[in-house]
C-alpha positions as a printed Julia matrix, in Angstrom:
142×3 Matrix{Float64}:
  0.0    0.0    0.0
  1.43   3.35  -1.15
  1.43   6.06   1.49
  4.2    8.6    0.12
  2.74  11.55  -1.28
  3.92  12.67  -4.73
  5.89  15.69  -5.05
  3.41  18.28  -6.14
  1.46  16.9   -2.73
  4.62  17.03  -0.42
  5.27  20.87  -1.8
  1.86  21.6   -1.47
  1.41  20.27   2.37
  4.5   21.67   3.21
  3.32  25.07   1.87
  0.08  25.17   4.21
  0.09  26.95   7.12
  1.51  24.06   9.8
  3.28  24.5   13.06
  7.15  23.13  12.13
  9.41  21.3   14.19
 12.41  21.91  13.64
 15.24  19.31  14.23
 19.12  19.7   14.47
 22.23  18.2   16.22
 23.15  20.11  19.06
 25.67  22.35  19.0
 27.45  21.39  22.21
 27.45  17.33  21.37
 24.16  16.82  23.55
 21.22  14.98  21.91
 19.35  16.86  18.96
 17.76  19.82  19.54
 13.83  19.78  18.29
 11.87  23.29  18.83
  8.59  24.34  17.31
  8.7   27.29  14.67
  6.94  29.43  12.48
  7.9   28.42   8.61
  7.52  29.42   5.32
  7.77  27.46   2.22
  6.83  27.97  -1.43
  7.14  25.02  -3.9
 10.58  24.78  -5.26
 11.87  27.53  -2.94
 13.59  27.15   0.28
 12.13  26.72   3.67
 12.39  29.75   5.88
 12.72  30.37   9.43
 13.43  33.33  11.26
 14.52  33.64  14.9
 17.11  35.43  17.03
 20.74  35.59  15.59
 21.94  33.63  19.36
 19.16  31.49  19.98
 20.0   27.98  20.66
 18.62  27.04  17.65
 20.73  29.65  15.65
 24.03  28.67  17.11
 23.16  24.73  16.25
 22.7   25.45  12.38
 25.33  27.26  12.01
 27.54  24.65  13.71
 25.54  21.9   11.43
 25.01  23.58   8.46
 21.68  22.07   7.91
 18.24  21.13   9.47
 15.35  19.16   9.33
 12.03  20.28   9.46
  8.44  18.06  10.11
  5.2   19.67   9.66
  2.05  17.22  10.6
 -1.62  17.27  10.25
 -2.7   15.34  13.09
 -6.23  14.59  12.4
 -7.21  11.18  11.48
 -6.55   9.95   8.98
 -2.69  11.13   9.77
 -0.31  12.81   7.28
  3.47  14.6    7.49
  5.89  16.23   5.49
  9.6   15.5    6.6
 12.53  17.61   4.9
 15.98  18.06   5.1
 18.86  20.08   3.5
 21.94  22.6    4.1
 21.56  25.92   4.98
 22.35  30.08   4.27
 21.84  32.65   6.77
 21.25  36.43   6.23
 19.56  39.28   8.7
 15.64  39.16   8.59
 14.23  42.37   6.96
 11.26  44.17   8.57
  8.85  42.69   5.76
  9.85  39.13   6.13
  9.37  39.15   9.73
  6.03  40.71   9.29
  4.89  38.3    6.21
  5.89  35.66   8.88
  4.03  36.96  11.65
  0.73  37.42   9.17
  0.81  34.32   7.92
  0.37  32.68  11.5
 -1.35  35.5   13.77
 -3.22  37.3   10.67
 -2.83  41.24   9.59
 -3.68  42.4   13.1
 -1.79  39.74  15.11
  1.03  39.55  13.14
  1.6   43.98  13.13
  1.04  43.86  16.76
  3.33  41.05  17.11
  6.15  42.65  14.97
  6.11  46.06  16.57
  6.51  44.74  20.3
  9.03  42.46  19.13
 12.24  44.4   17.26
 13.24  43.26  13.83
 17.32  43.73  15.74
 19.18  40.58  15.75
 16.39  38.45  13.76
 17.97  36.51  10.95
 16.63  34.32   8.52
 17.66  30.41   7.99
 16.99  29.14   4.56
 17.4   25.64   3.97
 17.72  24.3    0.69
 15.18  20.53   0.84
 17.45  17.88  -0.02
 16.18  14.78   1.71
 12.21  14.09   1.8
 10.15  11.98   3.65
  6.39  12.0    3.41
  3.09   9.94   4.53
 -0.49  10.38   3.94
 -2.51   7.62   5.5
 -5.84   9.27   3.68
 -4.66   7.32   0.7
 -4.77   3.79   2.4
 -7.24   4.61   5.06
 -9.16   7.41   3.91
């Protein structure tokens, strides 16, 4: 029974608006570190996070030079996107940080959100998918 989505439905799921988890190997030799994040992803682009230029999770991908990312729909009947791939890293402008913010909070939500939090010290993580891994169990058990 064939679960794997195709790649036109992996690009698409992946572009929806999901919750992320981010993955990465610690930067200190500990286990991996796996965060939630706000994502953005176009098909055929790069996925793009943006966070603080010292967070944990910022110092680990730049040590690794690549992430993983898995965004899930968890109701029944179950599907996920997995990807994988190397990373660049450049300072967040104003308007990415505020399309980010939109896209999960809305127009209102996601101004308010950007002016009480400083675009200073954001930058943005763009990984390059490499490595996929996808499931939707709507084809076998939908």
């Amino acid at each position: 029974m064939l679960v794997s989505m195709s790649r036109a439905e992996r690009e698409e799921f992946l572009a929806g608006v999901h919750v992320g988890v981010l993955s990465v190997a610690s930067a200190d030799g500990g286990g991996p570190l796996a965060v939630p994040v706000w994502y953005a992803y176009r098909p055929g682009g790069t996925v793009d996070v943006i966070t603080g230029d010292e967070t944990r999770k910022a110092v680990a991908i730049r040590a690794a030079g690549r992430f993983s990312l898995c965004a899930q729909d968890e109701r029944p009947p179950y599907k996920y996107v997995t990807v994988e791939g190397p990373v660049t890293i450049e300072q967040a402008s104003h308007d990415e940080r505020l399309g980010m913010a939109r896209r999960y909070l809305g127009a209102e939500g996601g101004d308010e959100y950007v002016s009480a939090n400083p675009t200073a010290g954001q930058i943005v993580i763009r990984m390059t998918p490499e490595h996929w891994l996808s499931v939707d169990y709507g084809k076998a058990y939908g």
